[in-house]
NUTI-866340 format. One record per atom (N, C-alpha, C, CB): residue number from 1; atom name; x, y, z. Coordinates in nm, 4 decimals. Glycine has a CB too. Example, Ala and Ser with C-alpha at 12.3 -4.5 7.8 and 13.67 -1.06 7.14 Angstrom:
# NUTI-866340
{atom 1, N, {1.3190, -0.5690, 0.7800}},
{atom 1, CA, {1.2300, -0.4500, 0.7800}},
{atom 1, C, {1.3200, -0.3300, 0.7800}},
{atom 1, CB, {1.1308, -0.4473, 0.9046}},
{atom 2, N, {1.2850, -0.2250, 0.7080}},
{atom 2, CA, {1.3670, -0.1060, 0.7140}},
{atom 2, C, {1.2900, 0.0030, 0.7870}},
{atom 2, CB, {1.4084, -0.0598, 0.5725}},
END
This chain:
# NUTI-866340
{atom 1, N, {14.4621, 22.8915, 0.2365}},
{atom 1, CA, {14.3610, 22.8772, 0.3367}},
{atom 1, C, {14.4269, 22.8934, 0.4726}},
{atom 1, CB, {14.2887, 22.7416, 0.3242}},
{atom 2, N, {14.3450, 22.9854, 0.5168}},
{atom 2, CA, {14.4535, 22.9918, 0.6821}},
{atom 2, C, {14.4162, 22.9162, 0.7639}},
{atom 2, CB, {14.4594, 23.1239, 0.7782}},
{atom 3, N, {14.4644, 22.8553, 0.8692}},
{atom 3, CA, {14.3805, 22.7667, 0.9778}},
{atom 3, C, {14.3933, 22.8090, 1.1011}},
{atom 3, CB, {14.4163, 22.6252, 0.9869}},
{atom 4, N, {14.2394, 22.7804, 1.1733}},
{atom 4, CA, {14.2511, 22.8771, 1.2753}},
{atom 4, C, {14.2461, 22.7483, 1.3822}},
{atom 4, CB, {14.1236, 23.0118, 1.2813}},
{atom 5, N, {14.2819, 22.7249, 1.5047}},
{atom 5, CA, {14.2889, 22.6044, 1.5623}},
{atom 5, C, {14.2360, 22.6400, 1.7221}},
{atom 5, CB, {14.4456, 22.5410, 1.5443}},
{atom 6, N, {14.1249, 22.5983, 1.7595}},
{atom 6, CA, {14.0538, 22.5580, 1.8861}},
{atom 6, C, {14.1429, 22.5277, 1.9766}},
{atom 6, CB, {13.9642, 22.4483, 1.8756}},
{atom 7, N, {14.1985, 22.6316, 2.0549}},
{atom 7, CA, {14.2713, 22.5919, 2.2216}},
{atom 7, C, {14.2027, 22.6043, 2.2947}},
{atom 7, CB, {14.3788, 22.6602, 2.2873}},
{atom 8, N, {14.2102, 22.5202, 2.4231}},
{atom 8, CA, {14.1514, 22.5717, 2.5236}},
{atom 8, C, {14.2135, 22.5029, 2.6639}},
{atom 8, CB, {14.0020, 22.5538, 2.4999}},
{atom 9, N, {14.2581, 22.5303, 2.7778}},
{atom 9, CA, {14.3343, 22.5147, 2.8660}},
{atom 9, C, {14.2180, 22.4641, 2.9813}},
{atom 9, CB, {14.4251, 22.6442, 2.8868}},
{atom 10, N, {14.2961, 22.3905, 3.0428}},
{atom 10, CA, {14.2519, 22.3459, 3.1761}},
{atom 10, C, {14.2188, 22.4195, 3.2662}},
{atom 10, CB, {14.3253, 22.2832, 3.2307}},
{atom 11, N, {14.1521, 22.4732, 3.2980}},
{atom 11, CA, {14.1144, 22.5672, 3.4529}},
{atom 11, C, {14.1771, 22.4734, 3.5696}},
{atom 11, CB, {13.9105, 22.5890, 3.4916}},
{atom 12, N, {14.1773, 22.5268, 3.6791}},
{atom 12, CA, {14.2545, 22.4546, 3.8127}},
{atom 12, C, {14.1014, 22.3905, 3.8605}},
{atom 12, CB, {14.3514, 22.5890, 3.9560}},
{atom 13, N, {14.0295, 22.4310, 3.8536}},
{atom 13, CA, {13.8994, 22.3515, 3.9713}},
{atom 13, C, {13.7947, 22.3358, 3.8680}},
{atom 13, CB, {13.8235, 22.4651, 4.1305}},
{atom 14, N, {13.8164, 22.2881, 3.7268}},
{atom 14, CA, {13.7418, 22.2285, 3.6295}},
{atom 14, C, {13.7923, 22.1034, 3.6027}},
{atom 14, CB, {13.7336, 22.3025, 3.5168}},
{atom 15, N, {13.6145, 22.0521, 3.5252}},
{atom 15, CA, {13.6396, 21.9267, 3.5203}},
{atom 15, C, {13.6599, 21.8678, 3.3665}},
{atom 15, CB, {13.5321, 21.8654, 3.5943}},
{atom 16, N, {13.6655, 21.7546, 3.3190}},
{atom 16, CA, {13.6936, 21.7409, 3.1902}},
{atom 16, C, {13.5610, 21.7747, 3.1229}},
{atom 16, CB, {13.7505, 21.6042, 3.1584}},
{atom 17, N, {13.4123, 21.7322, 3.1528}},
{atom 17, CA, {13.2821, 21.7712, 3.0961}},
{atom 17, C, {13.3298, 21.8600, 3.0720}},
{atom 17, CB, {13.1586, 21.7794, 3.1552}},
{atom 18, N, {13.3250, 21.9862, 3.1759}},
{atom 18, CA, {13.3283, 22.1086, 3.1140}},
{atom 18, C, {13.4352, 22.1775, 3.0017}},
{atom 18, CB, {13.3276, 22.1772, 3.2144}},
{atom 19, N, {13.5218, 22.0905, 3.0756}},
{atom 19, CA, {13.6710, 22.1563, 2.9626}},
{atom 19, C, {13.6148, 22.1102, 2.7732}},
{atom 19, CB, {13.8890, 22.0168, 3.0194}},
{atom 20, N, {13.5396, 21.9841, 2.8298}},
{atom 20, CA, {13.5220, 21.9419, 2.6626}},
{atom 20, C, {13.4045, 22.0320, 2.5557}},
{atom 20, CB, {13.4615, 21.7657, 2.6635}},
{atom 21, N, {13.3278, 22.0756, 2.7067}},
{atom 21, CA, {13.1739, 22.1329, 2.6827}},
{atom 21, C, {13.2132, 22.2792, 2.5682}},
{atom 21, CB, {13.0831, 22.1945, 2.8753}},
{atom 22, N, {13.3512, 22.3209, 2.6863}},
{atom 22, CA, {13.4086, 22.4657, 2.6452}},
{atom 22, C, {13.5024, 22.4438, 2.5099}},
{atom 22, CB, {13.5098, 22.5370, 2.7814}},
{atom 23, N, {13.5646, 22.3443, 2.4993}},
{atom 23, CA, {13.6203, 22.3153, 2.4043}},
{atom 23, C, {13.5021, 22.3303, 2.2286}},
{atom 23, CB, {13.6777, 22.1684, 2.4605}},
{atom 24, N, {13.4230, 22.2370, 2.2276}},
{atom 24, CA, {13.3137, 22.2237, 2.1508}},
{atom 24, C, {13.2242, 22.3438, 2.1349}},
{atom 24, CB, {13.2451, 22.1213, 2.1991}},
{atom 25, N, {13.2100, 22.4258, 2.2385}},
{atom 25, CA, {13.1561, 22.5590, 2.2092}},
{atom 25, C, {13.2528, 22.6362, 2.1319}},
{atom 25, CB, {13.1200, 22.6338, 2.3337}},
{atom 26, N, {13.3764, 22.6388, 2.1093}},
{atom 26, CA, {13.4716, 22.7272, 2.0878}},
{atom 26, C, {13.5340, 22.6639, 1.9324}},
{atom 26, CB, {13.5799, 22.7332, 2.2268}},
{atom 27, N, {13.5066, 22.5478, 1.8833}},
{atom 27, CA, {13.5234, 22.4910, 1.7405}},
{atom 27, C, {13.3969, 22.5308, 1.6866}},
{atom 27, CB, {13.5504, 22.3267, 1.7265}},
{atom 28, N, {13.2741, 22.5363, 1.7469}},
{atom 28, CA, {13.1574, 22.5617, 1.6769}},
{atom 28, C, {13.1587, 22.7152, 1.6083}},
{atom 28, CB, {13.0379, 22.5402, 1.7788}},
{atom 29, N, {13.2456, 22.7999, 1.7403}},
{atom 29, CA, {13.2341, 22.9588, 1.7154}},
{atom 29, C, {13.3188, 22.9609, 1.6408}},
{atom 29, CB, {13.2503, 23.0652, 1.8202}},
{atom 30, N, {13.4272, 22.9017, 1.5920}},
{atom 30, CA, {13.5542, 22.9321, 1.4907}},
{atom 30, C, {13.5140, 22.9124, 1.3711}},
{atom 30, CB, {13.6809, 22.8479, 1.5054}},
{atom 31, N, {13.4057, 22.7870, 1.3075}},
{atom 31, CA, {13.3524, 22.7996, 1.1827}},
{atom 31, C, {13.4666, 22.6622, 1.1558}},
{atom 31, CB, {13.3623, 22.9723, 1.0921}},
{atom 32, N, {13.5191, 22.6112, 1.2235}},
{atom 32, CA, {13.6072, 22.4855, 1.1470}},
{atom 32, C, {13.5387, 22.3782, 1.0860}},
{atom 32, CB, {13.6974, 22.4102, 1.2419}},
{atom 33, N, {13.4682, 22.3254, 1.1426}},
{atom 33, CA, {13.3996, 22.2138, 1.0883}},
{atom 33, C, {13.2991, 22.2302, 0.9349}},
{atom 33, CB, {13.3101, 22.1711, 1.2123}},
{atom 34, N, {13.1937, 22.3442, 0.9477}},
{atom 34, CA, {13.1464, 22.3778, 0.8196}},
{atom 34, C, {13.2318, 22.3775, 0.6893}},
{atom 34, CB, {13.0992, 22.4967, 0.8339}},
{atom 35, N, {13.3893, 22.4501, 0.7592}},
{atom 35, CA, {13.4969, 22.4654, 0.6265}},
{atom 35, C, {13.5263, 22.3216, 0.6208}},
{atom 35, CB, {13.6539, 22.5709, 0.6470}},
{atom 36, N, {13.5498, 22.2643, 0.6743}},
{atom 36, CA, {13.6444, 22.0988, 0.6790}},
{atom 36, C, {13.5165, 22.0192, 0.5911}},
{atom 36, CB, {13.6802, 22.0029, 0.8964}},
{atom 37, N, {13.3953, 22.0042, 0.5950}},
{atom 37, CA, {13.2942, 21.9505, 0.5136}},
{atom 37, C, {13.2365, 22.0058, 0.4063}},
{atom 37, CB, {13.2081, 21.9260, 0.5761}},
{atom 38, N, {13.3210, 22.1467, 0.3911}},
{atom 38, CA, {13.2950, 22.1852, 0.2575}},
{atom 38, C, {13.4177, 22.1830, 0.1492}},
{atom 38, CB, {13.2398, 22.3202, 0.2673}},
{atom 39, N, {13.5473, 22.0757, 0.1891}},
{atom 39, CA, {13.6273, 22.0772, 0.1309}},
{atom 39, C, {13.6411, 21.9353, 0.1076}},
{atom 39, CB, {13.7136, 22.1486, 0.1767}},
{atom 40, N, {13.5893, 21.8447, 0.1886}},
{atom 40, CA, {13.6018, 21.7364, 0.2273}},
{atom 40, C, {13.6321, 21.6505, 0.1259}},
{atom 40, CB, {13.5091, 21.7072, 0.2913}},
{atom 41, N, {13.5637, 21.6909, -0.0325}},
{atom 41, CA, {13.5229, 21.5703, -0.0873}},
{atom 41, C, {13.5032, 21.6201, -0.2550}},
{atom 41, CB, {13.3767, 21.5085, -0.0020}},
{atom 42, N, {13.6289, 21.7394, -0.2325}},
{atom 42, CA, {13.6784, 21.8749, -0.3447}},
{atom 42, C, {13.7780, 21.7798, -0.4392}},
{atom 42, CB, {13.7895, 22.0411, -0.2512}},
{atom 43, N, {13.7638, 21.8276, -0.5539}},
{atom 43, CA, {13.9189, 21.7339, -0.6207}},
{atom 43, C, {13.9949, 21.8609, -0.6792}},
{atom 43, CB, {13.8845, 21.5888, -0.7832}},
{atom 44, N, {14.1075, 21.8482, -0.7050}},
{atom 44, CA, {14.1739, 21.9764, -0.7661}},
{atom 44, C, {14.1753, 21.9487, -0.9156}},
{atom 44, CB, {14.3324, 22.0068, -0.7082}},
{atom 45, N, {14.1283, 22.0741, -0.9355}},
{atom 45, CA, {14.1594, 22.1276, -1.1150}},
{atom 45, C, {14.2190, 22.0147, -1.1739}},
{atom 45, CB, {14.2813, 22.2707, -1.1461}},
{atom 46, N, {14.1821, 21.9496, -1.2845}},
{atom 46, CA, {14.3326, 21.9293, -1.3465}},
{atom 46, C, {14.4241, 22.0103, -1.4296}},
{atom 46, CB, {14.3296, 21.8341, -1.4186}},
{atom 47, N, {14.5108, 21.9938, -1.4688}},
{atom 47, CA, {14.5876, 22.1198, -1.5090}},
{atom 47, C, {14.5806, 22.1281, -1.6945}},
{atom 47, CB, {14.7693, 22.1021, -1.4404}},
{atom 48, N, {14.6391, 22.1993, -1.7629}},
{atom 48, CA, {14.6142, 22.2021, -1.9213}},
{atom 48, C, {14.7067, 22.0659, -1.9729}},
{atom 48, CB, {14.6766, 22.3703, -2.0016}},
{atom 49, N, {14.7661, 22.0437, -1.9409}},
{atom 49, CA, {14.8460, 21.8931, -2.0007}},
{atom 49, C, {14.7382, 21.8124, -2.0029}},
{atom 49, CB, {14.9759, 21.8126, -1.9012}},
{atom 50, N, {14.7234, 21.8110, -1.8924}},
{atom 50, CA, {14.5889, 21.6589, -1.8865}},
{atom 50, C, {14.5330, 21.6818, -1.9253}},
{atom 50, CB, {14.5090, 21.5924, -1.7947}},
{atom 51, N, {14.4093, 21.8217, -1.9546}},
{atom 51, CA, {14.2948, 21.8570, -2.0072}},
{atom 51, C, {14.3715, 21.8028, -2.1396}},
{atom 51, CB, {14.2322, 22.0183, -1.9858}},
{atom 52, N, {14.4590, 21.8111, -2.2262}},
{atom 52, CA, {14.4612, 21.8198, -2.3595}},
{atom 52, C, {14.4994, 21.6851, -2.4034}},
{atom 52, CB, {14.5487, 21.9267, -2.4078}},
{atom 53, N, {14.5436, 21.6393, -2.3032}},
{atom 53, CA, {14.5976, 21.4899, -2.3099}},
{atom 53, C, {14.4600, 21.4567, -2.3199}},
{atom 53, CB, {14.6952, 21.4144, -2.1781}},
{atom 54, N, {14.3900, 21.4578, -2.2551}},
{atom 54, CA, {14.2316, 21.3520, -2.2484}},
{atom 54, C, {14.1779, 21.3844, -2.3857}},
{atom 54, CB, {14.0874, 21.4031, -2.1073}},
{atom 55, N, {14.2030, 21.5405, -2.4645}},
{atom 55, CA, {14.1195, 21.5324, -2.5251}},
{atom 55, C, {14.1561, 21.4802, -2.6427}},
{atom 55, CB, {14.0652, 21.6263, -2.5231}},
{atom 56, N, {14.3027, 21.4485, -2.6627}},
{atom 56, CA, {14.3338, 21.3844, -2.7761}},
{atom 56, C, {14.3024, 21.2309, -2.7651}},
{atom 56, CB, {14.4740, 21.4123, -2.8069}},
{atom 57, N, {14.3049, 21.2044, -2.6871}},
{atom 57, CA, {14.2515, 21.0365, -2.6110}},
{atom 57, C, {14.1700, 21.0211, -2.7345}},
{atom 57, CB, {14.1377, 21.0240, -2.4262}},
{atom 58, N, {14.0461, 21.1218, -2.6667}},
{atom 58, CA, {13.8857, 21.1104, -2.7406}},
{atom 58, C, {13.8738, 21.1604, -2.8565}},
{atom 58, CB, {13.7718, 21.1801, -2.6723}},
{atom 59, N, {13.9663, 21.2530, -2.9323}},
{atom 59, CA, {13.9891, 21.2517, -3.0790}},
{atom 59, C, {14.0141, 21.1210, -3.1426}},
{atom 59, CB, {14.0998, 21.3345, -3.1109}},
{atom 60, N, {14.1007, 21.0740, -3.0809}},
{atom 60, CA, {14.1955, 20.9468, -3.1581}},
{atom 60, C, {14.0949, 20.8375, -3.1438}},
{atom 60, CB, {14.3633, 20.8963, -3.0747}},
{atom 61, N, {14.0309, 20.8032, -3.0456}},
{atom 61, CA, {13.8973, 20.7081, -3.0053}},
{atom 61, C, {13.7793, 20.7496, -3.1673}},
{atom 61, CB, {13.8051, 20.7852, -2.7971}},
{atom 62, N, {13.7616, 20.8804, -3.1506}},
{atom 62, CA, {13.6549, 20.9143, -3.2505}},
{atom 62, C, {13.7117, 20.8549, -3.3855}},
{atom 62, CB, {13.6248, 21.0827, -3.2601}},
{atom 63, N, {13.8383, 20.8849, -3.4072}},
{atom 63, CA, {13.8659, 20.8778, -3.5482}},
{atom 63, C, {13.8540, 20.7440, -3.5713}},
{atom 63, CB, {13.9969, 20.9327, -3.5938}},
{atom 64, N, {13.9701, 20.6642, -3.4712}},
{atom 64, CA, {13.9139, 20.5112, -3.5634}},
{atom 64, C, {13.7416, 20.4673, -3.5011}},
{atom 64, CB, {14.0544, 20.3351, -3.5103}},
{atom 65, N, {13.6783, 20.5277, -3.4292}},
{atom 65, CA, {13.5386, 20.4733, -3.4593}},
{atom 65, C, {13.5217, 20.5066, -3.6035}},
{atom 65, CB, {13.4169, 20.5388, -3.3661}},
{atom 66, N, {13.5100, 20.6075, -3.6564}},
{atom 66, CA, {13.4910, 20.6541, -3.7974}},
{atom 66, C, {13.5198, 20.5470, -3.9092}},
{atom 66, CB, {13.5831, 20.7745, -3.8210}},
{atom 67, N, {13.6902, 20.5619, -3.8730}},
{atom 67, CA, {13.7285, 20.4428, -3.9778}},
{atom 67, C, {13.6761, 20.3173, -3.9997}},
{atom 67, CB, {13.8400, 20.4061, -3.9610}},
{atom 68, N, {13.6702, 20.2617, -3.8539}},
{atom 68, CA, {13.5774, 20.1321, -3.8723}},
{atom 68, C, {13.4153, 20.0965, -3.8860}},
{atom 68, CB, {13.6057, 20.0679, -3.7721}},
{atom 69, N, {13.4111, 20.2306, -3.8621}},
{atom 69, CA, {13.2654, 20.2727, -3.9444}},
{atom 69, C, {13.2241, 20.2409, -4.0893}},
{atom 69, CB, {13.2559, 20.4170, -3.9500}},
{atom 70, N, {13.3256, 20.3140, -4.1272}},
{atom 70, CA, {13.3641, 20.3675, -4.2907}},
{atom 70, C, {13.3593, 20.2073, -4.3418}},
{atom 70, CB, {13.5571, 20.4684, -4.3214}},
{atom 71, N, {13.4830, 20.1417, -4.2890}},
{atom 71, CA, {13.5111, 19.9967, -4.3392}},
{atom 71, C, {13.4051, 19.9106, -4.2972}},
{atom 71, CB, {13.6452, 19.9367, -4.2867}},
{atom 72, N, {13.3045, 19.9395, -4.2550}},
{atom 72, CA, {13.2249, 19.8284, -4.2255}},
{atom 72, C, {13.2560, 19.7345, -4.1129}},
{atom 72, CB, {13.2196, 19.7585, -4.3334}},
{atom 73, N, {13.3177, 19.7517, -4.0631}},
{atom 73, CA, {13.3507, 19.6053, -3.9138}},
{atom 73, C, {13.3425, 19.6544, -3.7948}},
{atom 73, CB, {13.5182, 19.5256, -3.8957}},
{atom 74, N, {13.1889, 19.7403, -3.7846}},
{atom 74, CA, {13.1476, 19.7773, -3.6670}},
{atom 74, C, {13.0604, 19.6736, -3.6431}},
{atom 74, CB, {13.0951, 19.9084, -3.6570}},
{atom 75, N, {13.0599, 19.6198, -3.5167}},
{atom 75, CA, {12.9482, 19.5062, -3.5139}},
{atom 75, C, {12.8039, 19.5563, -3.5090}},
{atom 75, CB, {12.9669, 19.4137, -3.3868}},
{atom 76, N, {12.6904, 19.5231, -3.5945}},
{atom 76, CA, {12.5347, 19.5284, -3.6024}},
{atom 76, C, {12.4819, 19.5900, -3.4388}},
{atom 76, CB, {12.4670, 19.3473, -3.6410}},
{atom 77, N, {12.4204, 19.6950, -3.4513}},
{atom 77, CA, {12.3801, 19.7557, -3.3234}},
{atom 77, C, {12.1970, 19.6673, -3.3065}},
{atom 77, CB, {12.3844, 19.9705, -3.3455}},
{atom 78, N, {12.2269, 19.6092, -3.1740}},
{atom 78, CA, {12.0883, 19.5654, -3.1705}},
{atom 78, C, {11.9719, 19.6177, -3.1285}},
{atom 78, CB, {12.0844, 19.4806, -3.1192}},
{atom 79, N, {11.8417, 19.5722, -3.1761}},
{atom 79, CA, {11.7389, 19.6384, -3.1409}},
{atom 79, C, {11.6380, 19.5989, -3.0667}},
{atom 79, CB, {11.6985, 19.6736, -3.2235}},
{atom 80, N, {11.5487, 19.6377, -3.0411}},
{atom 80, CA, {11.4217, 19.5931, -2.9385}},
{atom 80, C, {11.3327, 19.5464, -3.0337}},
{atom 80, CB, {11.3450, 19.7166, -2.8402}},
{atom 81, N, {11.2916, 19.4226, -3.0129}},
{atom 81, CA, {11.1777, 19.3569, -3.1011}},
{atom 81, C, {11.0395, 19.3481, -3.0007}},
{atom 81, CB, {11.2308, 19.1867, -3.1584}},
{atom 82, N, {10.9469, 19.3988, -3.1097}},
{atom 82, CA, {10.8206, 19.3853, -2.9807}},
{atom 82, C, {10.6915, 19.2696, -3.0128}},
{atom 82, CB, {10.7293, 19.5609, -2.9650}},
END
């Protein structure tokens, strides 16, 4: 991502309003802020280790649900009585 960065210099017989006025016109025209709030709140990829790591997590989770399925010492799932 390249970054483009808002300068803007003091004139000799300007005042700060304006310097800020000119400043803020000149971040608006660069497009910085739209990019900065469209990244803001981005997470990165995770990479194939982790993807495969998680998914053995949830293999190994499934299997002994199974088993303790199988064996019976899942506790009674409750229901709605009306």
């Amino acid at each position: 991502m390249s970054t483009v960065n808002a300068e803007v210099k003091k004139n000799p017989n300007e005042n700060a309003i304006s310097l800020i006025r000119r400043f803020t016109k000149r971040v608006q025209g660069s497009g910085i802020i739209p990019r900065v709030r469209s990244i803001r709140y981005s997470q990165r990829k995770p990479n194939q280790a982790r993807m495969k790591k998680d998914a053995l997590v949830v293999l190994g989770m499934r299997k002994e649900y199974e088993l303790l399925e199988k064996l019976g010492k899942l506790p009674e799932k409750k229901t709605k009585r009306r």
